[in-house]
C-alpha positions in Angstrom: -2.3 -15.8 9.7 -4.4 -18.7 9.5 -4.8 -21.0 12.9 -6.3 -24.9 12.0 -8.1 -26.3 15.0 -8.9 -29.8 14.7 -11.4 -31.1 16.9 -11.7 -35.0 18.2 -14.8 -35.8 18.9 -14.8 -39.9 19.1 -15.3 -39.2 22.8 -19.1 -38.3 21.8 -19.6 -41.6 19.1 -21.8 -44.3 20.9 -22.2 -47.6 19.7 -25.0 -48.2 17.4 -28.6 -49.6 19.1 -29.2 -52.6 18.4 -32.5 -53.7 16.4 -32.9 -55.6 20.0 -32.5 -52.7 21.9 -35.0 -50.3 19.7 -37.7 -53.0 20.6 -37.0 -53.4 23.9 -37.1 -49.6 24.9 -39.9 -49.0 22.6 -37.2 -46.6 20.8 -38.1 -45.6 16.9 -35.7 -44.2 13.9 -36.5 -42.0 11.9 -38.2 -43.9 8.7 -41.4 -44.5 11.9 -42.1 -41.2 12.9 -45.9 -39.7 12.8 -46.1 -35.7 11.8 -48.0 -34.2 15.1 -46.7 -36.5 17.2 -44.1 -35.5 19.8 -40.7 -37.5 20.4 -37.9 -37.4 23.2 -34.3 -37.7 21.2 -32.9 -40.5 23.1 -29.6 -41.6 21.1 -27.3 -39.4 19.1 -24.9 -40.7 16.5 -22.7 -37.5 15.9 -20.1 -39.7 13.3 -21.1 -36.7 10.5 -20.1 -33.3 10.7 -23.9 -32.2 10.1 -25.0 -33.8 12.7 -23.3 -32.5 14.9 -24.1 -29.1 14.1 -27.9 -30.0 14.4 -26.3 -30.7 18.1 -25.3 -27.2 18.7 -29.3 -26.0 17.5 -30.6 -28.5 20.2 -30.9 -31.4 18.7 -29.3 -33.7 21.4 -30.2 -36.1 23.6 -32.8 -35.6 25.6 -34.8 -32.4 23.5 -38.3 -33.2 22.6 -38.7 -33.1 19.1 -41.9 -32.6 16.6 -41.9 -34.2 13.1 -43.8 -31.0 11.5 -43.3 -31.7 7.7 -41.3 -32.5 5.0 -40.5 -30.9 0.7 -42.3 -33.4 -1.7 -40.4 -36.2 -2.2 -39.5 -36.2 1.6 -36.7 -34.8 1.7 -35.8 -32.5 3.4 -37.5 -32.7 6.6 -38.7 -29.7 9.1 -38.8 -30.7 12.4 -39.5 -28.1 15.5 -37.3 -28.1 19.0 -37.7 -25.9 21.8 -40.1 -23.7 19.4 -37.7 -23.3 16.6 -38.3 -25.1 12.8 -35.1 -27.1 11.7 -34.9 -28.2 8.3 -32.7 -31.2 7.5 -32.3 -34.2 5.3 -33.3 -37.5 6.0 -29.3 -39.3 6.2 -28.5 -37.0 9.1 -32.3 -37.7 10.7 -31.1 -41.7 10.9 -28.3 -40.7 13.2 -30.9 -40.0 15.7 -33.2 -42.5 18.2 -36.4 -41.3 19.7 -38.7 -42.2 22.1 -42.8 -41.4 22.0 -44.1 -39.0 24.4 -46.8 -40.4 25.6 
């Protein structure tokens, strides 16, 4: 016997940041991140399906993250969070908003 659970999650979708916004809270997407430097996640888009499995490793809001290094071409991307390397491609990286640490 098979059981389908379907799961809502538009309860977690916030509304986009504004260009505006980014500026003002000195808040960075993906495309500006430095390798070695270190980054507080500070908006989640979890629209996709990947992304929010990337949640359940610890990618949420919040988690400081570390651009560590990417495949030629760029994609995909390794990041490390609380200690552990995360590999993943660069569409579900621009559902994410960081913050420097300074």
């Amino acid at each position: 016997m098979r059981i389908a659970v379907i799961v809502n999650h538009s309860h977690l979708c916030k509304p986009a940041l504004s260009q505006a916004t980014l500026l003002e809270q000195h808040l960075v997407k993906f495309v500006s991140l430095e390798y070695g430097q270190k980054y507080i996640i500070q908006h989640v888009d979890p629209s996709e399906t990947g992304v929010q499995r990337l949640m359940t490793l610890g990618l949420v809001e919040g988690a400081e993250i570390e651009l560590a290094s990417s495949a030629l071409g760029g994609d995909p991307i390794e990041i490390r969070v609380f200690g552990i390397a995360i590999s993943l491609r660069r569409e579900q990286a621009d559902h994410f908003v960081f913050r420097p640490v300074q």
